[in-house]
N, C-alpha and C positions, 0 to 999 in steps of 0.2 A: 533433481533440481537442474535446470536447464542452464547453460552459460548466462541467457539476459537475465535471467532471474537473480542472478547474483547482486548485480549492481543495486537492482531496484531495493533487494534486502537491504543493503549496508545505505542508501540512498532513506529507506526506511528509520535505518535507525537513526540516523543524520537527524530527520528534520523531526524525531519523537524527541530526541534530545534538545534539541532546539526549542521545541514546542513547549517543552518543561523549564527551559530556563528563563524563556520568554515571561512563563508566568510571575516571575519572580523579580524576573528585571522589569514590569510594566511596558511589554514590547520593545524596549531598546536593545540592539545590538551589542553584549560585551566588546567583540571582533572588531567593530566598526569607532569603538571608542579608542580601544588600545592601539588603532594603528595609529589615529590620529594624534595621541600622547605620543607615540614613537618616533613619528615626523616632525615633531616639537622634539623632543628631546636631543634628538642626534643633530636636531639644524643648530640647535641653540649650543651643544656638547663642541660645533665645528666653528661655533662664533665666540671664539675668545674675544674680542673688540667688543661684540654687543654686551658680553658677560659682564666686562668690565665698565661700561658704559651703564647697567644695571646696578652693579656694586657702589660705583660712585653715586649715582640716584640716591639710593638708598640710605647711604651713609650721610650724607646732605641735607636730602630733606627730614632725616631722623634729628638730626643736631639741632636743625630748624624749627619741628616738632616741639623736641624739648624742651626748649629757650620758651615757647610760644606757653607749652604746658607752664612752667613755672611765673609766666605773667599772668596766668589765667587764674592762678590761685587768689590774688589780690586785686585782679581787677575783673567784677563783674561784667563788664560792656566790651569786654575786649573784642575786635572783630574775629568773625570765620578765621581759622588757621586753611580752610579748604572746602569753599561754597558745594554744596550740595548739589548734584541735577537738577534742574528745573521740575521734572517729574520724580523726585524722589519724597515721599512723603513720610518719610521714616522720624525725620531728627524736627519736626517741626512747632510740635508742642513747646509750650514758656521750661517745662523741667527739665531739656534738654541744655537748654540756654546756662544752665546752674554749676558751681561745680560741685562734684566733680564727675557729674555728668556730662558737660562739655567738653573735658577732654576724653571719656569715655567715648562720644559719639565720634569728635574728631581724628584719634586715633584710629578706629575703624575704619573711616573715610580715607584716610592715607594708606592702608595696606587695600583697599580698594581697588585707589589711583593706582599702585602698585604693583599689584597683580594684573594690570589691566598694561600696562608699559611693558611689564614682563612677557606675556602671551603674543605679544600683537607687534607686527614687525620684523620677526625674526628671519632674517632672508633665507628661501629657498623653501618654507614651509609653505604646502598649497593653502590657497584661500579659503578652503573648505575646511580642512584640518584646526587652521590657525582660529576660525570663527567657533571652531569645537570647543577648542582647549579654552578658547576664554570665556565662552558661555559656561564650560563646566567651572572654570577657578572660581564666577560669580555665583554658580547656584552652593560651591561649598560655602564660598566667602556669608550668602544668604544665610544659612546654617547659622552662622556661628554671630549673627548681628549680636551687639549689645539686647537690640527689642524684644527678643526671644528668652529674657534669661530674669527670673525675680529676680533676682540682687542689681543687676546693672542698667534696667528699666526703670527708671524715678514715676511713670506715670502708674506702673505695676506699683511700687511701692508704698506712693501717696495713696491710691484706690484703699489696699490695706491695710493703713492703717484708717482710713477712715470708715471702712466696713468691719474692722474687726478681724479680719482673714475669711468672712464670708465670702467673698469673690470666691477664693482659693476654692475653698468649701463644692462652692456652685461652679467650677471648672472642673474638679475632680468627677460631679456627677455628670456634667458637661461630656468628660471625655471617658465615660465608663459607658455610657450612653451609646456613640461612636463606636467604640468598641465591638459592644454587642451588637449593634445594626451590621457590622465588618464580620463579624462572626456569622451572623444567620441571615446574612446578606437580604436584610430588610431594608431596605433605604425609604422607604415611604413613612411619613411623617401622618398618623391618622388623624392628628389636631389641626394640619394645616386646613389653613382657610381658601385653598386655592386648589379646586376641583375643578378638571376636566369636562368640560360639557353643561357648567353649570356657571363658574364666574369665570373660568378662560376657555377657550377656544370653544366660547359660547353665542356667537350670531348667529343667528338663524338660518339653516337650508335645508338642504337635499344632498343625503349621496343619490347622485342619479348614472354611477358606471364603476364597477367594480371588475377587474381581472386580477391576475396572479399578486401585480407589484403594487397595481396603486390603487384606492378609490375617487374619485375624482365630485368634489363636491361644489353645488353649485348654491350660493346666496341668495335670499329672500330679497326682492327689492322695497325700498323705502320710499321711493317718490313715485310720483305718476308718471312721469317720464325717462327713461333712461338713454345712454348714447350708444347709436346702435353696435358698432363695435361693441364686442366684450371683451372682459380681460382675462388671460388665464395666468396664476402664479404658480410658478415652480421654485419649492421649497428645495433647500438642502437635503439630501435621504440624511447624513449625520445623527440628525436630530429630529426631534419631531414636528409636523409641520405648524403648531399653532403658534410660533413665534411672531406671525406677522397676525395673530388675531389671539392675542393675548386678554388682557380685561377689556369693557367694552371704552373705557377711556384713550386707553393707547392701540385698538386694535385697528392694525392698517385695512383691514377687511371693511371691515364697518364705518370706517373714514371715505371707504371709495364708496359704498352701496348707499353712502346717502349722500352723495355726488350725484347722483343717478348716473353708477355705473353696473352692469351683468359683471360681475367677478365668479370664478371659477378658481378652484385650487385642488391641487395634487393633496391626497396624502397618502403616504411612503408605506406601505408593506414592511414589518420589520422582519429582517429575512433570518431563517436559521439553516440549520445543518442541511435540511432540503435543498434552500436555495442556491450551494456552493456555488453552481455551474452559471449562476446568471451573471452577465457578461455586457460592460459599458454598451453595444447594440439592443440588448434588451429595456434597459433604462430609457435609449433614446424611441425604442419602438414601443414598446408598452407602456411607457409611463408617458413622453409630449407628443407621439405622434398619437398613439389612441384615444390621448384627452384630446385634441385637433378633430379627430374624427366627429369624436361624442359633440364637440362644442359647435361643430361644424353643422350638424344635424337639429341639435335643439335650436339652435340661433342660426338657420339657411343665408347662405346669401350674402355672410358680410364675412370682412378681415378681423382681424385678431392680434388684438395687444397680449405681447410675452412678458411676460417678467418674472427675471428668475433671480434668486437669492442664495450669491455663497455656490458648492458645488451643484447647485440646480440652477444657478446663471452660466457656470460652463454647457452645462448638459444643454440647455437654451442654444446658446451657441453655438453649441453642435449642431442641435435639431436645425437651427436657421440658416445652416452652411447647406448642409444636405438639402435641406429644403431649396435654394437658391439654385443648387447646382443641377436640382430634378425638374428647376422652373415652377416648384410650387409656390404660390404668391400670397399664403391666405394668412401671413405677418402684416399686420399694420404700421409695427411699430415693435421694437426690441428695449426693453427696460432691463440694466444690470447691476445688482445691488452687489457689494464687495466681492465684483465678482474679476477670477482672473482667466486669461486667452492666452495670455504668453507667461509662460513660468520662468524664464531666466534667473528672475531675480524676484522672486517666491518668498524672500523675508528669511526670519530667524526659524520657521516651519523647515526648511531644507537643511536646517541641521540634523535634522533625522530621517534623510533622505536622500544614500547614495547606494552604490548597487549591495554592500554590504549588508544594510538595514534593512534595504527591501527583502532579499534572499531572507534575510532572518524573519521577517514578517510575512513573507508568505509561504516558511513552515509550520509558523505559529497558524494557520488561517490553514493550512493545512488537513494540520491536526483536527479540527474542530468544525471546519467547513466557512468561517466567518471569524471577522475581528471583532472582538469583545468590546462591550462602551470601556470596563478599566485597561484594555490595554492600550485603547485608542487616549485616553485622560491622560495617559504619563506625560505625554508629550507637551500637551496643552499646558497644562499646570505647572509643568517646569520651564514654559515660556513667559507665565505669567508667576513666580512661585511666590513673589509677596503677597500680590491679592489674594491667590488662589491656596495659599499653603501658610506660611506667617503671621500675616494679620490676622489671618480665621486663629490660628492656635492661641494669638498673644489675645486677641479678645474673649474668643470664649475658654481658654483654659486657666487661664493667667488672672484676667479682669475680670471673668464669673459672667460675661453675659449670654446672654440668652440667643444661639442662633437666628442670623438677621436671614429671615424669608422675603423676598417679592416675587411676584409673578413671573419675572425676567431670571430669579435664581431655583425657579419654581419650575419654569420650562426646559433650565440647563442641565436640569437633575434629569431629567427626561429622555436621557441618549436612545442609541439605537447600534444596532449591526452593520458591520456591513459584506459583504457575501466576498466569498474567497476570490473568484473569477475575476469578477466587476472593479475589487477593491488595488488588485496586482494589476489590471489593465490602468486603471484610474492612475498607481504610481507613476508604473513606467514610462506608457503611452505621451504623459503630460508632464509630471512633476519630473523626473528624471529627462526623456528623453524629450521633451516640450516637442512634440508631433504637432500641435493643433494649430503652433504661430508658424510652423514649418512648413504646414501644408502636406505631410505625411501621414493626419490621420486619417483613417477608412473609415467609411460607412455605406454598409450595403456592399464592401467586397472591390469599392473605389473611392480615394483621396477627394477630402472635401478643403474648400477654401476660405476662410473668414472673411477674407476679401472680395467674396462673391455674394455678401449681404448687400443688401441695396437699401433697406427699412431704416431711416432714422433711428437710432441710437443712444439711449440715455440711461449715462453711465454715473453710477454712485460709489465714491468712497472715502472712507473712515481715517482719518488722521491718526487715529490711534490704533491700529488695525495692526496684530503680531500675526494672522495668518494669512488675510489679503493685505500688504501695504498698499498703499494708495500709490505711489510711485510704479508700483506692479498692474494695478488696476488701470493707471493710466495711461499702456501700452496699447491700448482699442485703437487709440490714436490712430495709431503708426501700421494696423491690421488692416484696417477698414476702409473703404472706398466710399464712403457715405457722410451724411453729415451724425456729429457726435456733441450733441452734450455733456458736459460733465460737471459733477458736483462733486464737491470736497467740503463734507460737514464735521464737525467736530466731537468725538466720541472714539470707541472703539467697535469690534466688528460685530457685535449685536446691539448696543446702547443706541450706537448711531443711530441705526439704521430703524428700530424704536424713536420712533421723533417724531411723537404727535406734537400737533399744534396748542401751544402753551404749557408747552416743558420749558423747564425754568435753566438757562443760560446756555442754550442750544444758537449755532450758528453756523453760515454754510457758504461756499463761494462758487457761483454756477457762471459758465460761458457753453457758446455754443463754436465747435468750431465747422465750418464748410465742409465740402466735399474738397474743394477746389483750393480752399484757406491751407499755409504754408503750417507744418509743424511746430510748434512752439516745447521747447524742453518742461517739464512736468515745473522744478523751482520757478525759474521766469513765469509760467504760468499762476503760479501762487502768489507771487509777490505782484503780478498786475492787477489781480482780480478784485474787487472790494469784497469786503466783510460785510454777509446781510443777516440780522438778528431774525431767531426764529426757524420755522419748522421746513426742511427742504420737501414735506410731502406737496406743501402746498404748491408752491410752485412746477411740482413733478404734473401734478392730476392735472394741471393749468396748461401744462406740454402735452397730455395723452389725450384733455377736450380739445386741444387746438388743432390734434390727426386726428380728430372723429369726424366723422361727418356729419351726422343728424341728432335728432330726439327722435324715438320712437314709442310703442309701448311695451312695456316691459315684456321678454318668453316670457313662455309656459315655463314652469319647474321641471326641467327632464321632458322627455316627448311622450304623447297619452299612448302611446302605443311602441311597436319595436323595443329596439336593445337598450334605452335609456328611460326608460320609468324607473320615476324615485323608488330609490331600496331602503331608505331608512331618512333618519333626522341626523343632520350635522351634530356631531363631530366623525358621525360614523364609528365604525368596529377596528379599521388598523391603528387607529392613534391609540388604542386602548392594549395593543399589544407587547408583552414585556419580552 
């Protein structure tokens, strides 16, 4: 055995170690947690002041508590002892309102408020640390809700008695069900009514260009005329790309092709062990620069609407910088759906992203060549863990109902890989060390600029958004040399952005700002803009006909000859891959 060989051994078992704990932890880092409790513990171990500042809290609002408890037993109407979030839909049913449920819910709420006083503040703990420890006391505090539990659930407990304990009955098979699909790792539902290729990501085309990563599908058109430009969208690799042509009611595909417009869409290669070595340059090269090519060839002669959705709006981004910076001009126009440029301030997402995590996630991706959909879910679901984890338990195991399926939870179940290379460039390059608003990312071997886009701008984001905040998304501002629309509709970062015209209590706030127009801070921004009812696609398509130029007649499907003849009927072969 040679000297270097040594290290790479023990460097070996490191990251097989790793790679096995990983599975267990759902990709989080143990290491990355405990330092963060450690920096908590010793700041707050050095703050007798605060300790004691805490102690009194406590002792205070406990007495206060009490007192409140003991009114509550004799008077129904008594007010909140401690109003709820605004977005917290836990305690909102009439049974919570009762006692001695109401004090149930509202003692909950007070060790809440409490754990949240206690984490947050404590001097000298870093901002990253202190944002850990109190996202973790929340997801335990989660755990342990009243709503979770038959006996201290009054809606759990009226259901049973008035079903008899059938609910119970129907959650047992409920979650045996679960079980066994977690064991033989079936997740596919053979009753569902929402079939690929058939009632979702069901519009009609052409794969007309197939390489390694993507096939790139082009839409039947619907009118006699369409506008010459065409569009091309770039989905998130994440997931699968029919999110944006879902049923044909809500599918954004089929909202623009009977606009009379050419639409063109990526769909992502799901990569396995093969693919380790493909690398953020290849996604920008094979996946929008060779859809550019093909799109360029079947439709000669005209520019090109971009829009990209989620991490295929960065990758957009990219392509548009480098593009700018080689003097290719064939952007007409740059569409970004919750998409982010600058990561500073990346949301409650960068909770599982400092160089500890990473390290730990790119032994796990190591191992295997690629990040798994469940190791990539930990994170997700414990951003969201009432929707995503609670509610689902407390209705269908609790209340007996029957898993609620739609199209939109029909798609999420849909994940995908993501390849080891690509995935460790993706962290670091942006999420950690934000290169992109820097001006430090490469392509092609030389630093590209955001601020070397020149193509109008129209940027979308999600009020409700835990992985792009809008606040984040609203940084293009302050990147860009161009003029920038921007929208703020109301949802979260796939509902929103699902916003066909005549969904019911959908709303959206759009301005346009200048090249030359003064910066305006993202609040100030919010609070001048009015509130417009209804679907922001509409007004989007109404910005993309107003940079088209013409009507024309519709292409050909793919070209009758060369490297783009149609290979099959949309939805194509990689969506179908597991």
């Amino acid at each position: 055995m040679t000297k270097m060989s040594v290290p790479n051994v023990k460097n070996s078992i490191d990251r097989a170690i790793h790679a096995l704990e990983g599975r267990m932890t759902n990709g989080l880092s143990p290491a990355s947690i405990m330092v963060a409790y450690f920096d908590w513990l010793v700041h707050m171990a050095h703050s007798p002041g605060k300790v004691s500042e805490m102690s009194e809290n406590f002792a205070r609002k406990t007495l206060d508590f009490n007192v409140w408890a003991a009114r509550a037993t004799m008077d129904p109407e008594i007010a909140d002892f401690i109003q709820p979030l605004p977005e917290d839909r836990r305690f909102r049913a009439e049974e919570w309102k009762q006692f001695p449920f109401n004090v149930i819910a509202q003692g909950f709420l007070l060790k809440e408020q409490w754990w949240h006083y206690a984490t947050m503040g404590i001097p000298g703990v870093s901002k990253h640390h202190e944002s850990m420890v109190s996202f973790g006391a929340r997801q335990w505090l989660d755990i342990i809700s009243p709503t979770n539990f038959f006996a201290t659930n009054p809606q759990v407990l009226k259901t049973t008695m008035e079903q008899g304990g059938q609910n119970l009955v129907k959650g047992a098979e409920n979650f045996w069900n679960e079980v066994m699909q977690n064991i033989t790792n079936d997740h596919h539902d053979s009753d569902s009514k929402y079939k690929v290729g058939e009632n979702i990501a069901c519009t009609k085309g052409k794969v007309v260009y197939r390489n390694r990563l993507v096939e790139l599908l082009q839409y039947e058109p619907t009118t006699k005329k369409v506008e010459a430009e065409p569009i091309l969208i770039v989905p998130a690799w994440i997931m699968k790309y029919y999110i944006l042509d879902l049923s044909q009611y809500n599918s954004l595909v089929k909202f623009l092709v009977d606009k009379g417009h050419t639409v063109f869409m990526i769909s992502w290669h799901n990569p396995t062990a093969e693919d380790r070595d493909l690398n953020m340059e290849d996604y920008v090269q094979h996946g929008v620069m060779d859809s550019l090519d093909a799109i360029s060839a079947i439709v000669p002669d005209q520019k090109i609407h971009g829009v990209g959705y989620c991490l295929g709006g960065t990758l957009l981004t990219i392509a548009a910088a480098a593009m700018a910076r080689d003097n290719d001009e064939r952007f007409k126009t740059v569409s970004l759906f919750t998409t982010q440029t600058d990561f500073s301030e990346a949301g409650e997402l960068m909770l599982f992203i400092d160089e500890s995590q990473i390290s730990y996630m790119e032994d796990m991706m190591w191992d295997q060549g690629y990040l798994d959909t469940k190791q990539m879910s930990g994170a997700f679901q414990l951003l969201r863990s009432f929707d995503l984890i609670w509610s689902k338990m407390v209705s269908e195991y609790l209340l007996g109902e029957k898993p609620r399926v739609n199209d939109l939870m029909s798609w999420n179940a849909d994940a995908t890989r993501m390849p080891y290379k690509m995935h460790t460039e993706y962290l670091r390059r942006l999420f950690l060390n934000n290169d992109l608003a820097a001006g430090r990312f490469e392509v092609g071997g030389k630093p590209i600029s955001v601020s070397d886009i020149r193509t109008p701008i129209f940027a979308v984001a999600t009020g409700k958004d835990h992985v792009a905040p809008w606040k984040s998304v609203y940084k293009i501002h302050q990147l860009v040399d161009t003029d920038v629309t921007f929208v703020l509709t109301n949802g979260g970062h796939n509902a929103g952005i699902v916003n066909e015209p005549g969904h019911p209590r959908r709303h959206y706030q759009i301005a346009t700002k200048l090249d030359n127009d003064r910066f305006v801070p993202p609040m100030e921004w919010a609070e001048k803009q009015p509130v417009h009812e209804g679907s922001w696609w509409e007004p989007w398509q109404e910005w993309i006909k107003s940079n088209s130029s013409k009507q024309v007649a519709p292409p050909t499907m793919g070209t009758p000859e060369g490297d783009y003849k149609p290979i099959c009927d949309a939805p194509g072969t990689y969506v179908f891959e597991e």
